[in-house]
N, CA, C and O atoms as a Tripos MOL2 file, in Angstrom:
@<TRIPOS>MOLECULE
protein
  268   267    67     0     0
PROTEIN
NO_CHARGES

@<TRIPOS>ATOM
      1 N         -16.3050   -3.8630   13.1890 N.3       1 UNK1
      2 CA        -16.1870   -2.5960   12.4980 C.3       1 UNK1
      3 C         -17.3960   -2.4420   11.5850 C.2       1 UNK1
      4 O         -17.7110   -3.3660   10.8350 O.2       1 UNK1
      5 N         -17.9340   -1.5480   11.6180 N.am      2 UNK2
      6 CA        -18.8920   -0.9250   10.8350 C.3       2 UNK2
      7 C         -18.5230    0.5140    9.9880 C.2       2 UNK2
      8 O         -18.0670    1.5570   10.4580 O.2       2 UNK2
      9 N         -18.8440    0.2320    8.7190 N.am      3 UNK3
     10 CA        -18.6340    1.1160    7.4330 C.3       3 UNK3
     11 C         -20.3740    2.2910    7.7490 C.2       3 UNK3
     12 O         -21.5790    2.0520    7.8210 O.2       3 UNK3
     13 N         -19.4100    3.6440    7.8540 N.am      4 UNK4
     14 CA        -20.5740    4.5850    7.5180 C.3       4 UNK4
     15 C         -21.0560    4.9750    6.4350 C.2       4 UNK4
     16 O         -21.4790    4.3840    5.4420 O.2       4 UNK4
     17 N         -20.9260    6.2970    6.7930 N.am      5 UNK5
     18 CA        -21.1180    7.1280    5.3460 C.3       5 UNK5
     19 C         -20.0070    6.5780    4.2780 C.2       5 UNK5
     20 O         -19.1140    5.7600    4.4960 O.2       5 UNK5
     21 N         -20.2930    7.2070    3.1580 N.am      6 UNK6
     22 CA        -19.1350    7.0210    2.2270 C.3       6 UNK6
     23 C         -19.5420    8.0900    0.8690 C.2       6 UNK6
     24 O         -20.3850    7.9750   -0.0210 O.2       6 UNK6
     25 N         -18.4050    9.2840    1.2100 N.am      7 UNK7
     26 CA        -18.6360   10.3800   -0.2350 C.3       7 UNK7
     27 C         -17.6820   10.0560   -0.6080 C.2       7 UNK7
     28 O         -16.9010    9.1910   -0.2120 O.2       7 UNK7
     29 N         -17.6460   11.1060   -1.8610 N.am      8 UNK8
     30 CA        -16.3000   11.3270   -2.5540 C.3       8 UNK8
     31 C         -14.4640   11.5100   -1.9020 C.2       8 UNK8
     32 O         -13.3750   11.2520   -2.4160 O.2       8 UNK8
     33 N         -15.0160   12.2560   -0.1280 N.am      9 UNK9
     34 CA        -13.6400   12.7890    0.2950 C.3       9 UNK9
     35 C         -13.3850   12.1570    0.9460 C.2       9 UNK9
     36 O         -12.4790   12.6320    1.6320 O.2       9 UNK9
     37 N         -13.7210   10.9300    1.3200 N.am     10 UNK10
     38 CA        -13.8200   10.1240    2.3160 C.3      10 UNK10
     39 C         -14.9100    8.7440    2.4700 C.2      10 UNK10
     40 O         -15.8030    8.4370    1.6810 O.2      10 UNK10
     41 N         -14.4950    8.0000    3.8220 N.am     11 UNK11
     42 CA        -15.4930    7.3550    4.9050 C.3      11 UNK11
     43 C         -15.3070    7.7220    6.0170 C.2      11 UNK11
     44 O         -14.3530    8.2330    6.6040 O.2      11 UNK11
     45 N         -16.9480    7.2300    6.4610 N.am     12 UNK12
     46 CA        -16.3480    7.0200    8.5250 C.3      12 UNK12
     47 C         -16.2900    5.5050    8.5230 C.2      12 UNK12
     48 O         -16.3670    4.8700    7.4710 O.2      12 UNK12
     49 N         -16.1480    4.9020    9.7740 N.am     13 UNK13
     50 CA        -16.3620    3.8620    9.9590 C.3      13 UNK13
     51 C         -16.1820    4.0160   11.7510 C.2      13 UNK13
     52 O         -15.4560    4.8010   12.3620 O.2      13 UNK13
     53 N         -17.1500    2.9350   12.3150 N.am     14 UNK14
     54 CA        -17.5440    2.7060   14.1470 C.3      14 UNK14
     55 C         -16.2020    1.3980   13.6570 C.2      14 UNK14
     56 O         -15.7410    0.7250   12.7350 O.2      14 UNK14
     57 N         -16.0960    1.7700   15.2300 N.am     15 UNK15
     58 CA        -15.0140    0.2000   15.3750 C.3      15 UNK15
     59 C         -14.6810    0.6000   17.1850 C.2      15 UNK15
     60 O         -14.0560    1.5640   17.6280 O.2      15 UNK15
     61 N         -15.3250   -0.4810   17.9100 N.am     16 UNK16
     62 CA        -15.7750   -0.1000   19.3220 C.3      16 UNK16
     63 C         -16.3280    1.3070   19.7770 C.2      16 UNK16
     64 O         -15.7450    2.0650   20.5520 O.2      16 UNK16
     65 N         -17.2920    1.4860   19.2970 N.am     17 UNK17
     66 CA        -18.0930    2.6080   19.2000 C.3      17 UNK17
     67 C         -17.4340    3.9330   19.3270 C.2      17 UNK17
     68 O         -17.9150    4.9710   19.7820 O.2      17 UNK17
     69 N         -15.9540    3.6620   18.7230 N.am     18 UNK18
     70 CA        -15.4220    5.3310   18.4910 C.3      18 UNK18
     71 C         -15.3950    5.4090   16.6900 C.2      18 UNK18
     72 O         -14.7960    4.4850   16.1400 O.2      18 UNK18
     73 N         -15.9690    6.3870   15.8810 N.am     19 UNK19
     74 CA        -16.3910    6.9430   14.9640 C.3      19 UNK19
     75 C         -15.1890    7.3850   14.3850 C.2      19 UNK19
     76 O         -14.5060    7.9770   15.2210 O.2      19 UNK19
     77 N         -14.6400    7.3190   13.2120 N.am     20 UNK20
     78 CA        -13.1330    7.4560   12.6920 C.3      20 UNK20
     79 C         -13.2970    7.6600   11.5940 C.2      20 UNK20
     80 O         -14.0540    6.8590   11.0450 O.2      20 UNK20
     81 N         -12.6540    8.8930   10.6280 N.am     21 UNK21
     82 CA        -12.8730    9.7140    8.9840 C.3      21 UNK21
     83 C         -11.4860    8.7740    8.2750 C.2      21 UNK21
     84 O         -10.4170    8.5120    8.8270 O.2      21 UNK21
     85 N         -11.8210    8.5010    7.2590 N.am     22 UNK22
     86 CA        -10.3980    8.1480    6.3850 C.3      22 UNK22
     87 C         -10.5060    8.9350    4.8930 C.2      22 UNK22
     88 O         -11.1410    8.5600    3.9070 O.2      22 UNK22
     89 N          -9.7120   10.0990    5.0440 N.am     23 UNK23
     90 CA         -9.8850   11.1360    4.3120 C.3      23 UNK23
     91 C          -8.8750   10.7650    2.9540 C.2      23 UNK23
     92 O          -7.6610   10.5810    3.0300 O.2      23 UNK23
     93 N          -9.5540   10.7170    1.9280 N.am     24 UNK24
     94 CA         -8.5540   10.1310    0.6150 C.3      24 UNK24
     95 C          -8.0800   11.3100   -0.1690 C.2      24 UNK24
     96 O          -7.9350   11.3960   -1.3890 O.2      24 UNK24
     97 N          -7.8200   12.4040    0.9690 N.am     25 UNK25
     98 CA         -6.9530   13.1280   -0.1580 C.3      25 UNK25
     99 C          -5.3130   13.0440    0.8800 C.2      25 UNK25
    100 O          -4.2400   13.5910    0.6260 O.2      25 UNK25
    101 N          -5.6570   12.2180    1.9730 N.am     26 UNK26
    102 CA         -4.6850   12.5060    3.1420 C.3      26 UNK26
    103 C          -4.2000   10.6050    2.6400 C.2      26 UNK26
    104 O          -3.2670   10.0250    3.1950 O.2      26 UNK26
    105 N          -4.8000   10.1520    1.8740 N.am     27 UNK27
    106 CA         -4.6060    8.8430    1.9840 C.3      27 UNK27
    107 C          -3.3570    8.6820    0.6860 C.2      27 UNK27
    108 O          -2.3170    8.0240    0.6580 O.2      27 UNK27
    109 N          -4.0960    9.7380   -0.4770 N.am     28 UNK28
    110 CA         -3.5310    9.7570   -1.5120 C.3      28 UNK28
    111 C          -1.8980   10.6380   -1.5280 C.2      28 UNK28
    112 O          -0.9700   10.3370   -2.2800 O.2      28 UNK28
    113 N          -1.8780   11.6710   -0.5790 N.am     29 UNK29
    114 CA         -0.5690   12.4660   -0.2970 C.3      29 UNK29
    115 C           0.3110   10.9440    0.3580 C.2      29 UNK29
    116 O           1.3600   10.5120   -0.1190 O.2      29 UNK29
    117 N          -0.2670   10.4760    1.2640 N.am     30 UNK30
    118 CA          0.6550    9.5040    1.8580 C.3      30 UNK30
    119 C           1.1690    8.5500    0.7050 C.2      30 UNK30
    120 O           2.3690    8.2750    0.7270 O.2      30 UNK30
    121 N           0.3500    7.9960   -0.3410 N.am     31 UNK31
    122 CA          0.7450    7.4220   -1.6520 C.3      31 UNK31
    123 C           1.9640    7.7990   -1.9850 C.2      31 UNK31
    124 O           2.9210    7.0290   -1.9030 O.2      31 UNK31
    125 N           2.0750    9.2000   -2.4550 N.am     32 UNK32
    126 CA          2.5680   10.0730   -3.3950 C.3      32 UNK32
    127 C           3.8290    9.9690   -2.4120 C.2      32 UNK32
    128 O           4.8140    9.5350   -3.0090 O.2      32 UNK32
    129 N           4.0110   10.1990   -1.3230 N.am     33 UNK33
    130 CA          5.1760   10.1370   -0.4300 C.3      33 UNK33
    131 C           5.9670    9.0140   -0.7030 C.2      33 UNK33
    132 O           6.9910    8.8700   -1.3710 O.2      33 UNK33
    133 N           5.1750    8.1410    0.0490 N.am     34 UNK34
    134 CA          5.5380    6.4060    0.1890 C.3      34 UNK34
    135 C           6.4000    6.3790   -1.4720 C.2      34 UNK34
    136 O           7.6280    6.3220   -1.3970 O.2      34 UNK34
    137 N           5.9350    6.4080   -2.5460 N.am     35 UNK35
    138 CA          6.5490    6.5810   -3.9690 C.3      35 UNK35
    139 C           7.8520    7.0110   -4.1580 C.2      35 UNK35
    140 O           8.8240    6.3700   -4.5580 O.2      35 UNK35
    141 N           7.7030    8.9020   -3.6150 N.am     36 UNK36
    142 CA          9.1650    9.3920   -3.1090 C.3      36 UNK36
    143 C          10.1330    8.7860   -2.4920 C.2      36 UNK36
    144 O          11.3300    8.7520   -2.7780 O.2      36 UNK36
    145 N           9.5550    8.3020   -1.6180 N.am     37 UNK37
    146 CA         11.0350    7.3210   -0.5560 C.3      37 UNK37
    147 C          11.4140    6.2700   -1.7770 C.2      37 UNK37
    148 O          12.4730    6.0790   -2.3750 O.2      37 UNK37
    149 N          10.0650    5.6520   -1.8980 N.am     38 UNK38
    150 CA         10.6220    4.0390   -2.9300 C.3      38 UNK38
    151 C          11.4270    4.3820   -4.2000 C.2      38 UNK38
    152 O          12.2350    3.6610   -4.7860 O.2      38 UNK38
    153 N          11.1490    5.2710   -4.4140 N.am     39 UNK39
    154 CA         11.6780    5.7380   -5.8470 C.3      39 UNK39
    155 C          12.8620    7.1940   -6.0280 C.2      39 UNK39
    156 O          13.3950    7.7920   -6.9620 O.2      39 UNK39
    157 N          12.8540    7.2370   -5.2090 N.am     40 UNK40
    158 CA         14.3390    8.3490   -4.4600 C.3      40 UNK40
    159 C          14.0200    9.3510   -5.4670 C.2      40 UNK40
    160 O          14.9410    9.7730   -6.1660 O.2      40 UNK40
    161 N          12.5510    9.8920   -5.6720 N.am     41 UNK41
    162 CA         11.9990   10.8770   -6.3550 C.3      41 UNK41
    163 C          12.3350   12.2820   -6.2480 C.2      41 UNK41
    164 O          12.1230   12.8120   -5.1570 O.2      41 UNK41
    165 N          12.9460   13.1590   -7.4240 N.am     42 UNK42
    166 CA         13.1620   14.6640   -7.3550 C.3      42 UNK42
    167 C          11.8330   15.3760   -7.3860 C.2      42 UNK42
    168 O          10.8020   14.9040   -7.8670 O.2      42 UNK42
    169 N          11.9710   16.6310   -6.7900 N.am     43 UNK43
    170 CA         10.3420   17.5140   -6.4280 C.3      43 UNK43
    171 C           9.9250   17.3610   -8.3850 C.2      43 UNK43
    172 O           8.7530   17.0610   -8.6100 O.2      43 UNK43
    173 N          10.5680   17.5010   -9.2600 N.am     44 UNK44
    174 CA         10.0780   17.3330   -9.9910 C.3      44 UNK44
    175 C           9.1430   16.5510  -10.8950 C.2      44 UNK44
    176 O           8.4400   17.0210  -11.7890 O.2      44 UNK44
    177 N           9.2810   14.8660  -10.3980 N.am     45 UNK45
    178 CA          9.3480   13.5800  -10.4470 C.3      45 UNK45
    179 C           7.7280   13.8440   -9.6540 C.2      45 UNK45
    180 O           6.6900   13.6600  -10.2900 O.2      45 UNK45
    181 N           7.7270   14.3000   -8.1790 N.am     46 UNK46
    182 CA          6.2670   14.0520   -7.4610 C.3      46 UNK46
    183 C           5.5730   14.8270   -8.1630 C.2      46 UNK46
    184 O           4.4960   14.4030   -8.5820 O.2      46 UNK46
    185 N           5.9880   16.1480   -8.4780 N.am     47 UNK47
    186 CA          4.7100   16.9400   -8.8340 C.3      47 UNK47
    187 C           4.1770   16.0860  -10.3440 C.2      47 UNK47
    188 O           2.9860   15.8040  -10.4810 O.2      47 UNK47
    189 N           5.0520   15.7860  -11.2530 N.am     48 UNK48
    190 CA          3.9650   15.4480  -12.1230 C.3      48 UNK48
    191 C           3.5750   13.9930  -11.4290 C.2      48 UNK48
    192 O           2.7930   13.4150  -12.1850 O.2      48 UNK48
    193 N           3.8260   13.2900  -10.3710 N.am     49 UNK49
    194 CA          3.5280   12.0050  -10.4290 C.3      49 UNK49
    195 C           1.8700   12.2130   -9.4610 C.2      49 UNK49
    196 O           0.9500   11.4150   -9.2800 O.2      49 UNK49
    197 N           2.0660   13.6120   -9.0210 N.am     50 UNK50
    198 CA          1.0360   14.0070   -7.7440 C.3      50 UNK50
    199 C          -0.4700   14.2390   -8.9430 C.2      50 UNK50
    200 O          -1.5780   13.7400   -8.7470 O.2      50 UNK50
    201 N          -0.0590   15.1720  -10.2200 N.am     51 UNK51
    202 CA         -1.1500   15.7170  -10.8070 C.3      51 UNK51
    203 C          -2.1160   14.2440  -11.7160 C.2      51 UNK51
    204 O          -3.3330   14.2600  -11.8970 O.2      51 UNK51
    205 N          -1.1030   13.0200  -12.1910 N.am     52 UNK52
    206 CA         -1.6000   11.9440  -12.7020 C.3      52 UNK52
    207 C          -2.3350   10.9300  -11.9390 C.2      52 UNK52
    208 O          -3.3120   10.3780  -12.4450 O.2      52 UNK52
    209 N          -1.7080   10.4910  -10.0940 N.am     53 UNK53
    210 CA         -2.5070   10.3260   -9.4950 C.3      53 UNK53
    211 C          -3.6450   10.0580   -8.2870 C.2      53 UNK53
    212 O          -3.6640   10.7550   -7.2730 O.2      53 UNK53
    213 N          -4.5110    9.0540   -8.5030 N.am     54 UNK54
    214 CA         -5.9520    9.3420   -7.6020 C.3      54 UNK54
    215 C          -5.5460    8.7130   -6.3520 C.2      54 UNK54
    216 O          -6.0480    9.0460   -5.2790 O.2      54 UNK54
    217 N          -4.4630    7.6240   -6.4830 N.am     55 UNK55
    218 CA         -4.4460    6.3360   -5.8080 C.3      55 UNK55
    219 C          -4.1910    6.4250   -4.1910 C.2      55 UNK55
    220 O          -3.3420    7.2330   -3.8150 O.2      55 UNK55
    221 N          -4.6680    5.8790   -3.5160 N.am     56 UNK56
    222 CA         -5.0890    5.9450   -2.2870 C.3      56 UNK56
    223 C          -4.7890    4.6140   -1.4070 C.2      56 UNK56
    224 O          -5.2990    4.3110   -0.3280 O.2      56 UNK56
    225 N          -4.0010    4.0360   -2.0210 N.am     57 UNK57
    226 CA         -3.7580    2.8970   -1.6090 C.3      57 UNK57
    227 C          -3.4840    1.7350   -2.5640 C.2      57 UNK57
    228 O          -4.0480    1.7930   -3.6570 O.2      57 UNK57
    229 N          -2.5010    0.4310   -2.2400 N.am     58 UNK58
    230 CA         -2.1870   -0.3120   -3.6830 C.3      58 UNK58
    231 C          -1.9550   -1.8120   -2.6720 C.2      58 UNK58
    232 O          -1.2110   -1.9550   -1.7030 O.2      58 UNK58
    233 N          -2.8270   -2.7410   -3.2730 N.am     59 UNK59
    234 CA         -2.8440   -3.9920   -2.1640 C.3      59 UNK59
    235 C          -1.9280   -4.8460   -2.9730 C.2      59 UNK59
    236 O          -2.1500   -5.0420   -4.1680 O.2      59 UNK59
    237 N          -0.8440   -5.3880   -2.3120 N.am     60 UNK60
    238 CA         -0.0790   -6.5420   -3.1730 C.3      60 UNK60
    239 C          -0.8700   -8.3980   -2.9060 C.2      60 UNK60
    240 O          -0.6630   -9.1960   -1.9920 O.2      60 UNK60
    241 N          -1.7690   -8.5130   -4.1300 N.am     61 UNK61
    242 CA         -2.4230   -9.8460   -3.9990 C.3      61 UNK61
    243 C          -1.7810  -10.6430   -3.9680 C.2      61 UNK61
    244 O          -2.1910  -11.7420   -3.5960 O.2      61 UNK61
    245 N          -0.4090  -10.4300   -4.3700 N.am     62 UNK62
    246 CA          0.4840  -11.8470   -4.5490 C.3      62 UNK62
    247 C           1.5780  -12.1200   -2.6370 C.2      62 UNK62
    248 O           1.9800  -13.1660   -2.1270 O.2      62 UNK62
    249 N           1.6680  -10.9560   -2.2390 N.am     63 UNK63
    250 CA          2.4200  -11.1310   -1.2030 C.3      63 UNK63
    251 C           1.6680  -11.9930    0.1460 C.2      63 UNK63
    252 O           0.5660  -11.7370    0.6300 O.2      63 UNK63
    253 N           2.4320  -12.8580    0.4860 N.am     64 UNK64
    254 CA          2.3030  -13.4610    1.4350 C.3      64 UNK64
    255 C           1.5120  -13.4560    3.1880 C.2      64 UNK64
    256 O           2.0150  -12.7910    4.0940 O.2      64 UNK64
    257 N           0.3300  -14.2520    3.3770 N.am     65 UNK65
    258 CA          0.1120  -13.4560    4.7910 C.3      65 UNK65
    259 C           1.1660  -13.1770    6.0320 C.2      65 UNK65
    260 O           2.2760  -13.7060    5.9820 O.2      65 UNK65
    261 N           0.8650  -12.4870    6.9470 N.am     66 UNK66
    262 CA          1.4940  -12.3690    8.1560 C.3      66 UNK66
    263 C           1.7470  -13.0790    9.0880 C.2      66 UNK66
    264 O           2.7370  -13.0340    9.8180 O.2      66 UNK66
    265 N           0.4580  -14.1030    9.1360 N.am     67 UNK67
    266 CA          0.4520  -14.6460    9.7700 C.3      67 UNK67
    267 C          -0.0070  -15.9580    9.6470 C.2      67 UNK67
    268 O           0.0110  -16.7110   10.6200 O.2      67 UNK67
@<TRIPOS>BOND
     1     1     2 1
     2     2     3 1
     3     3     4 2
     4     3     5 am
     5     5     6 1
     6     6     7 1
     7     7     8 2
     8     7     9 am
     9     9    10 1
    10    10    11 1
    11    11    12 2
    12    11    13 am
    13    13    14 1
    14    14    15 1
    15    15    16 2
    16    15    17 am
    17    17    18 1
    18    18    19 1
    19    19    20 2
    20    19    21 am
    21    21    22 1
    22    22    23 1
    23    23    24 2
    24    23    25 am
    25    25    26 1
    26    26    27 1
    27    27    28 2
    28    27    29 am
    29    29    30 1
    30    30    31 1
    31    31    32 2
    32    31    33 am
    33    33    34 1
    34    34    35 1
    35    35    36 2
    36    35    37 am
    37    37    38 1
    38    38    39 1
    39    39    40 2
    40    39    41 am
    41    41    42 1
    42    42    43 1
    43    43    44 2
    44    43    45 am
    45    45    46 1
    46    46    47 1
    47    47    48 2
    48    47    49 am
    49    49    50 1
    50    50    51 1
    51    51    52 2
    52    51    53 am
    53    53    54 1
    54    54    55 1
    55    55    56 2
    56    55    57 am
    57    57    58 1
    58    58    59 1
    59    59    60 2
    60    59    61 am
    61    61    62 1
    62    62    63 1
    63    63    64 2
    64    63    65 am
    65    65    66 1
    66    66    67 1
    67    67    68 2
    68    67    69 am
    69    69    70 1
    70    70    71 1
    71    71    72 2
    72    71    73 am
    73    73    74 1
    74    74    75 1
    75    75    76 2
    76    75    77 am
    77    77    78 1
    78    78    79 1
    79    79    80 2
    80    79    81 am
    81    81    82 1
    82    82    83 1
    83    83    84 2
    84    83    85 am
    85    85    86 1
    86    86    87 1
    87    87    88 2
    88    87    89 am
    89    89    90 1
    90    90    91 1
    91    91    92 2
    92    91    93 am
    93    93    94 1
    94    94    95 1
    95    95    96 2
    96    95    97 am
    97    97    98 1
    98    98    99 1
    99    99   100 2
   100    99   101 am
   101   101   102 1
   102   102   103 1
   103   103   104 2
   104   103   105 am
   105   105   106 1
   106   106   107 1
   107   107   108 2
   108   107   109 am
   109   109   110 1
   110   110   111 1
   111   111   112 2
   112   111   113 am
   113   113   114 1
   114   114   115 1
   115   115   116 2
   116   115   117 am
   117   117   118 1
   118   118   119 1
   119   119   120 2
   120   119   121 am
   121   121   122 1
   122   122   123 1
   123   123   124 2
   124   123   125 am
   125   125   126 1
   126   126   127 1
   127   127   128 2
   128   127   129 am
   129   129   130 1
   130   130   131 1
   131   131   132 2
   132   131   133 am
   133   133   134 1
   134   134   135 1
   135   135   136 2
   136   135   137 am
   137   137   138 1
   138   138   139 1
   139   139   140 2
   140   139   141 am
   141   141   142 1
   142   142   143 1
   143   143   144 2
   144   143   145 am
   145   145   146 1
   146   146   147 1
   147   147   148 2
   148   147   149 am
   149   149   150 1
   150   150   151 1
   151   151   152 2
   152   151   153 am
   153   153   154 1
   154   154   155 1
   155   155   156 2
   156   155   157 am
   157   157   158 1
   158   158   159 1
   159   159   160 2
   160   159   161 am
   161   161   162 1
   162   162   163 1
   163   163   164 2
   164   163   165 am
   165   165   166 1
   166   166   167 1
   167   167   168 2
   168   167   169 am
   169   169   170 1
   170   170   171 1
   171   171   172 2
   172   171   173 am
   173   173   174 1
   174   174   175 1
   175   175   176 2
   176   175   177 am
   177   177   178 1
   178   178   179 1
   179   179   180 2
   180   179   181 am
   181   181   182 1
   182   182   183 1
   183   183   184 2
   184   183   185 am
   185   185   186 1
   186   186   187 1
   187   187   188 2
   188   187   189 am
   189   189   190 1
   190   190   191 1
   191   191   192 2
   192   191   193 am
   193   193   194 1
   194   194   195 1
   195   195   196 2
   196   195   197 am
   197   197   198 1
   198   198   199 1
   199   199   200 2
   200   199   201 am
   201   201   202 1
   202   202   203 1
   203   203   204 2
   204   203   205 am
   205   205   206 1
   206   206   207 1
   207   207   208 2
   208   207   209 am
   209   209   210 1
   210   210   211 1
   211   211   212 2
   212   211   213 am
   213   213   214 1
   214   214   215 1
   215   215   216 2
   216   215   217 am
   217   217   218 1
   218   218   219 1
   219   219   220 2
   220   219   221 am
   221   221   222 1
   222   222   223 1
   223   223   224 2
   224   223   225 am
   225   225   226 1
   226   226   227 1
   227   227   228 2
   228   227   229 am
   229   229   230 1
   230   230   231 1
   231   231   232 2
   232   231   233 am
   233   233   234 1
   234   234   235 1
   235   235   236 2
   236   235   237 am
   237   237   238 1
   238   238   239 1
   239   239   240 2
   240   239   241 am
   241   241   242 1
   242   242   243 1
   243   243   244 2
   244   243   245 am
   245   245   246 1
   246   246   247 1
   247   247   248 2
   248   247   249 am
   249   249   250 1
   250   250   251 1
   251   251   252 2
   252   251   253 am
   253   253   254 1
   254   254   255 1
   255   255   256 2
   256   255   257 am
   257   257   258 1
   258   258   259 1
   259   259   260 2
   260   259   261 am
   261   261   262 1
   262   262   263 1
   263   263   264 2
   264   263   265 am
   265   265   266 1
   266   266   267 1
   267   267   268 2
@<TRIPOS>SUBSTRUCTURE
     1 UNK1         2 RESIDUE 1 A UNK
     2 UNK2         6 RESIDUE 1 A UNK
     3 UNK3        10 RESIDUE 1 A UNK
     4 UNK4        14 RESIDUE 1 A UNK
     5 UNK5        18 RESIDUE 1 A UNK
     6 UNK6        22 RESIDUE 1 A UNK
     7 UNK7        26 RESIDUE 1 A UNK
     8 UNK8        30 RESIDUE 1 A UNK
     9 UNK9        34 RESIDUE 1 A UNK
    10 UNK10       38 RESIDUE 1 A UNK
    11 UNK11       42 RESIDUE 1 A UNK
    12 UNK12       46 RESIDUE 1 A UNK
    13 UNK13       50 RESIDUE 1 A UNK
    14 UNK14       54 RESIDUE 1 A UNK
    15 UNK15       58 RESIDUE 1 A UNK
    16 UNK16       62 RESIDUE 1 A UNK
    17 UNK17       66 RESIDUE 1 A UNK
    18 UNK18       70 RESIDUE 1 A UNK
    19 UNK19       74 RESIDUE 1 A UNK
    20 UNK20       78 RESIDUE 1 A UNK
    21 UNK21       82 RESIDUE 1 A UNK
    22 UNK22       86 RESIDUE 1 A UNK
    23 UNK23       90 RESIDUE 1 A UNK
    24 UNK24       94 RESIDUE 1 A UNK
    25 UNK25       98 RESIDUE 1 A UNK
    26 UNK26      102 RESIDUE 1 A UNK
    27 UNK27      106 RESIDUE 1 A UNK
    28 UNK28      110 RESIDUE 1 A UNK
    29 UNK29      114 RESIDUE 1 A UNK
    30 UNK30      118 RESIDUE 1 A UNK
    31 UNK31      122 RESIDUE 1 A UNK
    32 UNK32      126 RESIDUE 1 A UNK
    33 UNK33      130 RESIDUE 1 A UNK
    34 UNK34      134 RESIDUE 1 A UNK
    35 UNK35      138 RESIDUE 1 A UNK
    36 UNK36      142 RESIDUE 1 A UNK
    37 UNK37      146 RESIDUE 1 A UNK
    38 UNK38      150 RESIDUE 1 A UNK
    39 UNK39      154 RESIDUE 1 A UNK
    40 UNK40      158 RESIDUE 1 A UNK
    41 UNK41      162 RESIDUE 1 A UNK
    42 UNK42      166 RESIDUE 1 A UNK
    43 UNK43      170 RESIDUE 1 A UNK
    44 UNK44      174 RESIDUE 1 A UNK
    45 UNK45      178 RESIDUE 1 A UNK
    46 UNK46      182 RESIDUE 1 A UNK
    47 UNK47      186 RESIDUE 1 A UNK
    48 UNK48      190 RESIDUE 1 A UNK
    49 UNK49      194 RESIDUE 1 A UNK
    50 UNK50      198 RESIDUE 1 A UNK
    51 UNK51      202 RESIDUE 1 A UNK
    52 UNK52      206 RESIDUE 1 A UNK
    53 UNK53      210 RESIDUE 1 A UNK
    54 UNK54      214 RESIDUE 1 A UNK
    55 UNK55      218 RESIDUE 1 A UNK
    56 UNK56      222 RESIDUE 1 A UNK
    57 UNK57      226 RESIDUE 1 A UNK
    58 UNK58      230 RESIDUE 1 A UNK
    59 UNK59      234 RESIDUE 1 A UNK
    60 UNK60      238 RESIDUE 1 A UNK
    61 UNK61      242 RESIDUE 1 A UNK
    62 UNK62      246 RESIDUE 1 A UNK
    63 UNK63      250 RESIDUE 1 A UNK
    64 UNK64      254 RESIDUE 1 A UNK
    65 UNK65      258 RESIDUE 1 A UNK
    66 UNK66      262 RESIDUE 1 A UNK
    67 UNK67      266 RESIDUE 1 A UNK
């Protein structure tokens, strides 16, 4: 895998020479979701949790590999 470009709304990245966008405002809605389920969140609950934040992803360092 190879890392492309990289702006503000995003990256690309090659990975067997097909070219692929990872768009962090599509990364950050999926956040904000994932939250809702975990947290059995009212529309009220996301919207302010949507306007505070950026996050795009959250790695647990302590959890265990897969494999």
């Amino acid at each position: 895998m190879r890392i492309g470009e990289v702006t503000s709304e995003g990256f690309t990245f090659n990975n067997l020479d097909k070219e692929s966008f990872v768009d962090f405002k599509e990364c950050n809605e999926n956040w904000i979701m994932y939250n809702k389920r975990k947290n059995n969140w009212t529309d009220d609950e996301i919207l302010d949790f949507r306007t505070k934040s950026k996050c795009v992803g959250q790695r647990d360092i302590c959890a265990k590999p897969l494999i």
